[in-house]
C-alpha atoms as an extended CHARMM CRD file, in Angstrom:
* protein
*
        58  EXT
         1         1  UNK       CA             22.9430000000      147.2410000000       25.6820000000  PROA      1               0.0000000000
         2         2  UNK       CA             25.3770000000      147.7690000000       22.8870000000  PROA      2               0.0000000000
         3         3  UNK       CA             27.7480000000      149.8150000000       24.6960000000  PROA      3               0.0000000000
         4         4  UNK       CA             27.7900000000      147.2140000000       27.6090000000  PROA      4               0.0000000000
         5         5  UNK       CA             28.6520000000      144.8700000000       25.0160000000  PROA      5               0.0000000000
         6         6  UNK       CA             31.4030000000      146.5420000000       23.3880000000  PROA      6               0.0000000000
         7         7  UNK       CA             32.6600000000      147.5490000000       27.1890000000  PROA      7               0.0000000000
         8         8  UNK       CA             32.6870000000      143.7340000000       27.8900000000  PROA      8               0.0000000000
         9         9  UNK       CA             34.1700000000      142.1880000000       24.8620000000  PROA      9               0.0000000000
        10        10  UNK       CA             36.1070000000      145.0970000000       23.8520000000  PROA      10              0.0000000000
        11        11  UNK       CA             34.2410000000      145.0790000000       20.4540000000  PROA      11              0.0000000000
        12        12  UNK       CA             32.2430000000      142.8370000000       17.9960000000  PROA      12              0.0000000000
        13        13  UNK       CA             34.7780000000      140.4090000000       16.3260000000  PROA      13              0.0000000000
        14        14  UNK       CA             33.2690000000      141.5990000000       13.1780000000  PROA      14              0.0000000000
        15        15  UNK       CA             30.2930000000      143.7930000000       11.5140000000  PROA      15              0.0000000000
        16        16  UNK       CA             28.5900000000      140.9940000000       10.9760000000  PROA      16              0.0000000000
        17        17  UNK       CA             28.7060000000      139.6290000000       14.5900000000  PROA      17              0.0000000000
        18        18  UNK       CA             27.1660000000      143.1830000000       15.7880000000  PROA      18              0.0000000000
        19        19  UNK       CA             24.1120000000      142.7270000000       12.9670000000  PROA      19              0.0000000000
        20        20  UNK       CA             24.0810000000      139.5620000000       15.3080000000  PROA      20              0.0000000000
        21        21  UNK       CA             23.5900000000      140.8010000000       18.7150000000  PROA      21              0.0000000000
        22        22  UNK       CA             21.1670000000      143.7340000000       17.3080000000  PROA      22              0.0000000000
        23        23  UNK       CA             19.2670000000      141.4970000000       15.8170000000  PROA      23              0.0000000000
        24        24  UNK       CA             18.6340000000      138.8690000000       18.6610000000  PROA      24              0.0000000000
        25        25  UNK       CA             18.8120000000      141.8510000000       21.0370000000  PROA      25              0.0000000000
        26        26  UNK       CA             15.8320000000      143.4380000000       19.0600000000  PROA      26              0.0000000000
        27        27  UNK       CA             13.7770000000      140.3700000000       19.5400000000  PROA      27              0.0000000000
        28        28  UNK       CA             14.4570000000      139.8490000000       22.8910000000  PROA      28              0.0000000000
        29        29  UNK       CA             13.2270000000      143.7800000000       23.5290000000  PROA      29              0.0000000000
        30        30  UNK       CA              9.9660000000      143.3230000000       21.1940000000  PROA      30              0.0000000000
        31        31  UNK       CA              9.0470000000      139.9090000000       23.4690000000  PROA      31              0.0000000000
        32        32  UNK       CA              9.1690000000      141.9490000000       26.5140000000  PROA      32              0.0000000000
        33        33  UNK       CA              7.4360000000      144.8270000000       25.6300000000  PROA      33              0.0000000000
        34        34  UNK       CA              4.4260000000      142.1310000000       24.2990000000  PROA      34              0.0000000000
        35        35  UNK       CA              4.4140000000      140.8870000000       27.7630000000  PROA      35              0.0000000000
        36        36  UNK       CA              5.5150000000      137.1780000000       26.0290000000  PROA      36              0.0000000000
        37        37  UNK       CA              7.8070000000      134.8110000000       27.8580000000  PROA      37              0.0000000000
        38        38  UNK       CA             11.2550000000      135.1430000000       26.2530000000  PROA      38              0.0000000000
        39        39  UNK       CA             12.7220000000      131.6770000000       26.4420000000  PROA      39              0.0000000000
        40        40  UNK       CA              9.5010000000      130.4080000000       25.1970000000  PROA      40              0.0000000000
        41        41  UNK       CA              9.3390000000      133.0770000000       22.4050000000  PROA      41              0.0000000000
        42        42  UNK       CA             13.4690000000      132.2520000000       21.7400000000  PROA      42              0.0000000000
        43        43  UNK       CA             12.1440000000      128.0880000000       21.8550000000  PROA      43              0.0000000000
        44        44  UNK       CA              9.4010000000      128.5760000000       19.5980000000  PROA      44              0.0000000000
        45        45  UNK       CA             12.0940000000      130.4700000000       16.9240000000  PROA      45              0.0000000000
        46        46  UNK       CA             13.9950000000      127.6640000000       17.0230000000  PROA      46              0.0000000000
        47        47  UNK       CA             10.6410000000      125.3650000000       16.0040000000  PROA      47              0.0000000000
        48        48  UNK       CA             10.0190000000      127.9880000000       13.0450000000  PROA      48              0.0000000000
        49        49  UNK       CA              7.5190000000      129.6000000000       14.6410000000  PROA      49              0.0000000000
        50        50  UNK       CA              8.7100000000      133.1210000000       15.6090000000  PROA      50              0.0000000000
        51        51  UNK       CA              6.5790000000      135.4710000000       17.3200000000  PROA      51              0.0000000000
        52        52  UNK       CA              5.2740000000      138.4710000000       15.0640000000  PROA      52              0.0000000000
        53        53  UNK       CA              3.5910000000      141.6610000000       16.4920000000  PROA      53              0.0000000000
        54        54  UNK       CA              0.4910000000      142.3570000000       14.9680000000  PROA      54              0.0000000000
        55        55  UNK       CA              0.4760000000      146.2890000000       13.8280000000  PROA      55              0.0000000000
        56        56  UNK       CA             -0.9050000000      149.2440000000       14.6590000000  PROA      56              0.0000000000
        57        57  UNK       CA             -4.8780000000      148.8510000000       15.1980000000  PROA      57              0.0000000000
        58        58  UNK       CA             -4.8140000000      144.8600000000       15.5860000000  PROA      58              0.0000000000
């Protein structure tokens, strides 16, 4: 997802912005994977409430 990024844009405008995407990106990708809606999950982060994984053995 990174490299389609970059291809798009050209680059990140700055380190920072990149920490950015990764991070968001990162989110998005651990929503998914918990079978969790991901405009509800982004909705809820917005409230204060993100969504948190439970670990291994929950």
């Amino acid at each position: 997802m990174i490299k389609v990024k970059e291809k798009i844009s050209g680059t990140f405008a700055s380190f920072k912005g990149g920490e950015i995407f990764a991070r968001i990106r990162g989110y998005i990708s651990t929503v998914k994977k918990n079978n969790r809606s991901v405009l509800e999950e982004l909705s809820n982060v917005l409230k204060g409430k993100p969504y948190i994984p439970c670990g291994v053995g929950c």
